[in-house]
C-alpha positions in Angstrom: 30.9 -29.2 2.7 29.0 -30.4 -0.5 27.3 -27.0 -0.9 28.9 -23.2 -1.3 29.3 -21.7 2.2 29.0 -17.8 0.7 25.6 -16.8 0.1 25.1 -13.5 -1.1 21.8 -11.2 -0.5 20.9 -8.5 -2.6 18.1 -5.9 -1.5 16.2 -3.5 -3.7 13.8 -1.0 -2.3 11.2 1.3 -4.6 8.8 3.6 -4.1 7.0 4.4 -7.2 3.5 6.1 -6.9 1.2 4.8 -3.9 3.4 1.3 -3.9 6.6 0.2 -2.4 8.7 -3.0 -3.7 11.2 -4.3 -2.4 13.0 -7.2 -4.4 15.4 -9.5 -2.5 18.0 -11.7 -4.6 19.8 -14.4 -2.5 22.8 -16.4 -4.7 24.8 -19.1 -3.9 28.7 -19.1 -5.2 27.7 -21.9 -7.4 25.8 -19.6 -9.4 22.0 -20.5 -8.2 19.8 -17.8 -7.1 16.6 -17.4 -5.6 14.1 -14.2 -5.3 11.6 -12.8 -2.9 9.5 -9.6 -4.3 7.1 -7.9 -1.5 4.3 -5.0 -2.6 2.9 -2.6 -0.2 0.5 -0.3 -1.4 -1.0 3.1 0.4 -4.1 2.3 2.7 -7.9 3.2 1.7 -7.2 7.1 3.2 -4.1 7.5 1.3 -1.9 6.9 4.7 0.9 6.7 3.5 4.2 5.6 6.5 7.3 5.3 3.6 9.5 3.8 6.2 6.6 1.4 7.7 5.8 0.8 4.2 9.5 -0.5 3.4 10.1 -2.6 6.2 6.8 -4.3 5.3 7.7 -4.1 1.6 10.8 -6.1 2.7 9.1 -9.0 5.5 6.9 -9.8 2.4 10.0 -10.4 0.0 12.0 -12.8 2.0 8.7 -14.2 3.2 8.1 -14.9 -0.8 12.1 -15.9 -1.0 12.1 -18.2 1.8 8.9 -20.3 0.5 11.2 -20.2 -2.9 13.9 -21.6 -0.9 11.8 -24.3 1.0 10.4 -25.4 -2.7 14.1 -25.8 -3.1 14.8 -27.4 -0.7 11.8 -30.5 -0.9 12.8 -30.9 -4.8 15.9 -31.6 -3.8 14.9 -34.2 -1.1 12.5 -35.5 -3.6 15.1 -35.8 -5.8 17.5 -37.2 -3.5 15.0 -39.7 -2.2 14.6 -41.2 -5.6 18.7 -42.0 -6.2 20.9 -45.3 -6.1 20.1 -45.6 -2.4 16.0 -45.1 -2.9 16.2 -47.8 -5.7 18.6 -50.5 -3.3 15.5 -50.2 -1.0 12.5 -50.6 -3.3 11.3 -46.6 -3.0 12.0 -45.8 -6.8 
């Protein structure tokens, strides 16, 4: 395998005020990283649910890391796409 097998995930929960953040760090042994960062913020009554708040908080961060990740990921075929092999077959 090309690529590092050990990815590492890091998650950071806050609740500051009326918002909740929750940051989400994912890093590959080859020292790149990626991050995800969700916001939740109290509803228009001031309901506030701290534990509905962080799970939510935390779908929107790896929601935000995994788009990150898919950027990633079509650079890299766009990249890949435009190598020695993409210029033997006229796609350069």
């Amino acid at each position: 395998m090309a690529r590092p097998a050990k990815w590492t995930v890091e998650i950071a929960l806050d609740e500051s005020g009326d918002t909740t953040r929750a940051q989400v760090r994912l890093a590959a042994a080859g020292g790149t990283t990626y991050h995800g960062i969700g916001l939740v913020h109290s509803g228009p009554r001031g309901v506030h649910l701290p534990a509905i708040a962080a799970e939510l908080a935390m779908a929107r961060a790896f929601s935000d890391l995994t788009e990150e990740l898919l950027e990633a990921v079509a650079s890299d075929i766009e990249a890949d796409a435009r190598g020695p092999l993409a210029v033997l077959q006229g796609r350069a």
